[in-house]
Structure formats: structure tokens, C-alpha cells
ZABA-207112 format. One record per residue (C-alpha): residue in three letters; x, y, z; residue number from 1. Coordinates in steps of 0.02 Angstrom, whole numbers, always signed. Layout:
! residues N
+--------+--------+--------+--------+-----+
: residu :      X :      Y :      Z : num :
+--------+--------+--------+--------+-----+
:    ALA :      X :      Y :      Z : NUM :
...
+--------+--------+--------+--------+-----+
***
This chain:
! residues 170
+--------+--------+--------+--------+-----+
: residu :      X :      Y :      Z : num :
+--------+--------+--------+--------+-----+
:    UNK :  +6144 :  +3805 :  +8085 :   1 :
:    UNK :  +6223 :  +3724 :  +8237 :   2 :
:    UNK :  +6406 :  +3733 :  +8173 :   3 :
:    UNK :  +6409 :  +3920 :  +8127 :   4 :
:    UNK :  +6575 :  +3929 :  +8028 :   5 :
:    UNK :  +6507 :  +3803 :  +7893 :   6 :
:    UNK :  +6435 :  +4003 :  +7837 :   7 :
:    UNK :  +6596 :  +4076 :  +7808 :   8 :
:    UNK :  +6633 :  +3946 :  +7670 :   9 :
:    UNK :  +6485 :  +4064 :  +7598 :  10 :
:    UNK :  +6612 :  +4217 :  +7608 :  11 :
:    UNK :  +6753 :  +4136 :  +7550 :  12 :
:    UNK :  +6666 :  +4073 :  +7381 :  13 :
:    UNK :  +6598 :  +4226 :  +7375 :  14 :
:    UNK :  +6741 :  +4349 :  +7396 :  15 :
:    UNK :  +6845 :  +4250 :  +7297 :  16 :
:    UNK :  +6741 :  +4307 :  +7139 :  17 :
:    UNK :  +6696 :  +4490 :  +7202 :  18 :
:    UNK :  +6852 :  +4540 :  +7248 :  19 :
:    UNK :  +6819 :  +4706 :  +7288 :  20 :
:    UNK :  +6705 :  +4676 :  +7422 :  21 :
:    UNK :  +6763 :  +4688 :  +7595 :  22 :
:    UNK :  +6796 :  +4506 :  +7662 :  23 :
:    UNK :  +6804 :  +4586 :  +7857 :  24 :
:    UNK :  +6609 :  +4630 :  +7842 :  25 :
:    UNK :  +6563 :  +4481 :  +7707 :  26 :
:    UNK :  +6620 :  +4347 :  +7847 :  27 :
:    UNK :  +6568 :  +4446 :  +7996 :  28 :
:    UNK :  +6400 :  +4444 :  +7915 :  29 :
:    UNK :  +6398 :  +4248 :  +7881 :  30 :
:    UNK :  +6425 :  +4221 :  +8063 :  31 :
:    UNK :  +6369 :  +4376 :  +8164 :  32 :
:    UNK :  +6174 :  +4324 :  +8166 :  33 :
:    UNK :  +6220 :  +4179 :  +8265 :  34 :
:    UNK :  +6218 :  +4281 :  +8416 :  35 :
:    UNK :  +6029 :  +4277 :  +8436 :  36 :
:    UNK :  +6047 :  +4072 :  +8419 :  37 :
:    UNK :  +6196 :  +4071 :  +8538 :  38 :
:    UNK :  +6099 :  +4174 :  +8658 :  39 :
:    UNK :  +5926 :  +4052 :  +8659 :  40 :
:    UNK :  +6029 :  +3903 :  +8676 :  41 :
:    UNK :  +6112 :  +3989 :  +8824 :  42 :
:    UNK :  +5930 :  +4031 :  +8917 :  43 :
:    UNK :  +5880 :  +3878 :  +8844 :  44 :
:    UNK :  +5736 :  +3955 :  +8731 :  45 :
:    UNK :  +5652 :  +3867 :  +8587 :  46 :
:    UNK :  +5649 :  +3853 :  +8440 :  47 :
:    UNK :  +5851 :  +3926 :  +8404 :  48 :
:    UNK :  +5827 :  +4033 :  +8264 :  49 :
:    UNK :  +5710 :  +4183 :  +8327 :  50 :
:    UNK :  +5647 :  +4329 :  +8226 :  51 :
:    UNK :  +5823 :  +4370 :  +8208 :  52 :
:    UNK :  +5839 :  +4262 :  +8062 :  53 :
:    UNK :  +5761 :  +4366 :  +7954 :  54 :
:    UNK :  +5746 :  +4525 :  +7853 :  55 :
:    UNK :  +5733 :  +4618 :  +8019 :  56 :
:    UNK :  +5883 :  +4517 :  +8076 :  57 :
:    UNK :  +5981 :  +4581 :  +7911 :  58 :
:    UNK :  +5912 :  +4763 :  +7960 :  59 :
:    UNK :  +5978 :  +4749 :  +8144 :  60 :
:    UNK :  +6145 :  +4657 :  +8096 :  61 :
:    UNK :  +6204 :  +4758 :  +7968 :  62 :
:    UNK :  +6279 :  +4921 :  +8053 :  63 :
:    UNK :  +6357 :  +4845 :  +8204 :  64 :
:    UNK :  +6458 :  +4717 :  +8057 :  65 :
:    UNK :  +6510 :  +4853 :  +7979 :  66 :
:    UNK :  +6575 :  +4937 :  +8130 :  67 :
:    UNK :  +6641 :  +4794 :  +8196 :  68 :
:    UNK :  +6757 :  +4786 :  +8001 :  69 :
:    UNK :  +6795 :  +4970 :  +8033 :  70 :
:    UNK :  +6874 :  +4954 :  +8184 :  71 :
:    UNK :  +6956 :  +4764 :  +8119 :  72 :
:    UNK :  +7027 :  +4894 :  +7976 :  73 :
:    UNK :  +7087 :  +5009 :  +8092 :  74 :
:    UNK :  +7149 :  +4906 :  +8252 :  75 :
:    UNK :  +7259 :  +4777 :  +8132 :  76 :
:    UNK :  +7304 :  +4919 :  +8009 :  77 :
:    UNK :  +7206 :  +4811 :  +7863 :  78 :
:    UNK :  +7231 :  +4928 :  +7728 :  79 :
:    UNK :  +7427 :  +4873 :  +7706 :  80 :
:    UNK :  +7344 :  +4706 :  +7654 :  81 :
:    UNK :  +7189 :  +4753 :  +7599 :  82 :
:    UNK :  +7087 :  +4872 :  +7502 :  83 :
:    UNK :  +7070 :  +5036 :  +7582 :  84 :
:    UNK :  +6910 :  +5034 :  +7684 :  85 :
:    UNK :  +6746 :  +5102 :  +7626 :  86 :
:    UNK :  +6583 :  +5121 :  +7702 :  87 :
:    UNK :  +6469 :  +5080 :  +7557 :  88 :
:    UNK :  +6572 :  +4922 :  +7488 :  89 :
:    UNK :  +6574 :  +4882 :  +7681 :  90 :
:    UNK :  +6378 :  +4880 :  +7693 :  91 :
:    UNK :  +6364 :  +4795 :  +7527 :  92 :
:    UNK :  +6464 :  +4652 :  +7569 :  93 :
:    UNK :  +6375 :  +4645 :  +7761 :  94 :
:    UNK :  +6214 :  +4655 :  +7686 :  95 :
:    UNK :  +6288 :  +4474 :  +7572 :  96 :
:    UNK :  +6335 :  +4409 :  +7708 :  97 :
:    UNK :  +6194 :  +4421 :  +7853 :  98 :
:    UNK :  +6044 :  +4391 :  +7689 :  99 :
:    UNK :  +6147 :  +4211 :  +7647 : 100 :
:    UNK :  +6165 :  +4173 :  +7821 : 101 :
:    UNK :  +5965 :  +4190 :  +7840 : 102 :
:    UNK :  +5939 :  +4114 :  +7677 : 103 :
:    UNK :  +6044 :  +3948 :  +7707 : 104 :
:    UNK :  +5970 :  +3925 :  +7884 : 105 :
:    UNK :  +5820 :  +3967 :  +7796 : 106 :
:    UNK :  +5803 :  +3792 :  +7697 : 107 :
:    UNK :  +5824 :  +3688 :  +7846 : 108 :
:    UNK :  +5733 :  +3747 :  +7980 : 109 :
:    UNK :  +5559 :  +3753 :  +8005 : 110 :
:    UNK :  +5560 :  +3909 :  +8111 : 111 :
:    UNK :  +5645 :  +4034 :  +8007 : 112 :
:    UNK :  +5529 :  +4171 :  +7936 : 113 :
:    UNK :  +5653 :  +4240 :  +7788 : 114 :
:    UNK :  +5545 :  +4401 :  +7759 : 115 :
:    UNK :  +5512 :  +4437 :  +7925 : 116 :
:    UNK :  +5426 :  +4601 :  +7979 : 117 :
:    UNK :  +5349 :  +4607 :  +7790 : 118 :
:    UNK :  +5265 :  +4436 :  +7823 : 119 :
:    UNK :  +5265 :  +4305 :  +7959 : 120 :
:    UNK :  +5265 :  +4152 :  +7861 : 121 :
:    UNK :  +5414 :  +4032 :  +7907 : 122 :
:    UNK :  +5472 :  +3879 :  +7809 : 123 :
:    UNK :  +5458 :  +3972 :  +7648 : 124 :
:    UNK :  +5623 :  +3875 :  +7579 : 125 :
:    UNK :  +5612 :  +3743 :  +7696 : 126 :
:    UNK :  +5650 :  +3570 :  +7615 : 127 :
:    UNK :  +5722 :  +3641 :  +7450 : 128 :
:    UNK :  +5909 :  +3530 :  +7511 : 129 :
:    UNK :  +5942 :  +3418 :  +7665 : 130 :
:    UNK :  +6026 :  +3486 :  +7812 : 131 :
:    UNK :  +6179 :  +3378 :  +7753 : 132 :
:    UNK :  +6166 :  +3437 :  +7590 : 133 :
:    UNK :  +6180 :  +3627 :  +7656 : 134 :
:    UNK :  +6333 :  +3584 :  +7745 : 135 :
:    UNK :  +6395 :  +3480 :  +7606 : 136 :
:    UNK :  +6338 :  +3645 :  +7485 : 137 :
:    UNK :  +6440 :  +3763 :  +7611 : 138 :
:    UNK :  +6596 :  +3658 :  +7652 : 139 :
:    UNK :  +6617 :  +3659 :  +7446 : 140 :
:    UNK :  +6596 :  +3825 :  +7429 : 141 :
:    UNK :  +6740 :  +3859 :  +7538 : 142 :
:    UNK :  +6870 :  +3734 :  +7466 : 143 :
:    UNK :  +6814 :  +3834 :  +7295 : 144 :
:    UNK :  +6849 :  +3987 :  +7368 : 145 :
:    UNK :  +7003 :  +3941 :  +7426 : 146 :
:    UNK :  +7059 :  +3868 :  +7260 : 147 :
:    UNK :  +7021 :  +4037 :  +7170 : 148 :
:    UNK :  +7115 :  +4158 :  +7307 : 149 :
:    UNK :  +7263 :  +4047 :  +7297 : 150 :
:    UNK :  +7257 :  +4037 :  +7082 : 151 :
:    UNK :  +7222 :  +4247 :  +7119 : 152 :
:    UNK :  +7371 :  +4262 :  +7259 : 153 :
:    UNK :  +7515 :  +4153 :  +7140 : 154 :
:    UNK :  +7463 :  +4261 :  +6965 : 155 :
:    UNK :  +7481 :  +4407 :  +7082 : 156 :
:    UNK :  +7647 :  +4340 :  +7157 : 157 :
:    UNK :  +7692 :  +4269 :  +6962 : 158 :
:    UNK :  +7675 :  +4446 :  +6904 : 159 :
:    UNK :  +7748 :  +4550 :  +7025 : 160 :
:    UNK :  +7898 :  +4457 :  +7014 : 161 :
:    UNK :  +7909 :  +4473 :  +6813 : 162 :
:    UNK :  +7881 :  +4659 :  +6842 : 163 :
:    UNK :  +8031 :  +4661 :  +6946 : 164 :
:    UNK :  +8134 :  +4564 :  +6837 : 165 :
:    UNK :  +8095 :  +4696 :  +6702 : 166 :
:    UNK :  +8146 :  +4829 :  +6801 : 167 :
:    UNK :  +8313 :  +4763 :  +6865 : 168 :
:    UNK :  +8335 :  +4744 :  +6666 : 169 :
:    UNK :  +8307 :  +4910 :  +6624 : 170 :
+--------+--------+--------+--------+-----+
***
């Protein structure tokens, strides 16, 4: 996908209904397997999306997203805002986010083999929606997400401050 942050909206939608997953690794992983396409249009290699956007991709992705969240966790002290780190919700929600980035890129290019090393045949879910509908598909996501962490953040905010009124009561 040329514009690479259309995948976070992925993330966001996503997050917003699994809150427990870890939204460091979910959007690294929408965006991180980009760096093989960044790279090829850099030494100007065709076609963009290599055998990197695939299975094998997912398999090579995975552990340096979760390190990367790790040390996000741990550099920006994360865990005052969110959920304490762990390692096995961290390579669950990587694992989300590098398959849909390969799966979305998957329907609209020709050059994508989705199951690659178990087979080499590309274009498996090419054509099932436009390119614009992908983006369209993506950028919708995200405005949903949004909607649903900001319904989530004001009950939150709603009931933490009836809490407190209770207690200044008692």
C-alpha cells in the first residue's frame, strides 16, 4: 500500500474492541512490514511488495515489533497509561497486526504471495475490493475506532468521577 498509515486505521478498529491487546505492537505491526517496500522503492526494485509480504514476512516481523513495544513500554514509562506489558499479549497483538497488513495489501496487488514459504502462489485475494475501496475500508475503520476509544475513555472518565463523588460523601 503506497500510503502506509491507511494500516493503522486497522489497529485502531481493532484495539478499540480488544482492549487488552497491546496497541504499541498491534500498530507497529500494521506498519512495520513496510520496510521491505520502503527499501525496493529506495534501490528502485520491482515489483514493491517482495516475499516479505507474506507468512514468512509475519514470521520475520514479529519479534523485532515486539521488541521494538518493549522498549516503547519501557523508554516512555507506558505502563502509567497503559496495561502493564506482557510478552504473550505483545506477540498476539504483533502477530494481528503484521497478518492484516499482508492480508489488505494482499487484495490489491498482484505480487503478494499471502502464504508464502508454504506455497508460492500470489494474487490469491487479489480483486476481492478496489484499491480505493481498501483505503476507503481502512480510513473507516479508523474513524470507528476512534469513536469507540473516545465512548470507552468518557464512561471511564464518567465513572471515575461518580466514584469520587461517592467517596467525598462518605
Amino acid at each position: 500500500m503506497p500510503f502506509t498509515p491507511f494500516h493503522l486505521g486497522f489497529g485502531v478498529f481493532v484495539f478499540s474492541i480488544l482492549i487488552f491487546l497491546d496497541p504499541i505492537a498491534l500498530l507497529l505491526g500494521t506498519i512495520l512490514i513496510d520496510v521491505e517496500a520502503f527499501m525496493r522503492l529506495i534501490l528502485d526494485l520491482n515489483p514493491l511488495h517482495g516475499i516479505l509480504h507474506s507468512m514468512l514476512g509475519v514470521i520475520v516481523f514479529f519479534i523485532p515489533t515486539v521488541l521494538m513495544s518493549w522498549g516503547c513500554y519501557k523508554i516512555f514509562k507506558l505502563e502509567k497509561y497503559l496495561r502493564k506489558f506482557n510478552w504473550g499479549i505483545s506477540i498476539l497483538s504483533s502477530l494481528i497486526g503484521l497478518f492484516s497488513h499482508v492480508f489488505f495489501d494482499s487484495m490489491i496487488y498482484p505480487e503478494v504471495m499471502m502464504f508464502y514459504p508454504f506455497s508460492n502462489k500470489s494474487g490469491i485475494l487479489l480483486g476481492t475490493i478496489s484499491e480505493r475501496m481498501d483505503y476507503y475500508l481502512l480510513v473507516i475503520l479508523f474513524c470507528v475506532g476512534l469513536v469507540i476509544l473516545s465512548i470507552r475513555y468518557f464512561i471511564k472518565r464518567y465513572r471515575k468521577r461518580k466514584e469520587d463523588e461517592n467517596i467525598l460523601v462518605d
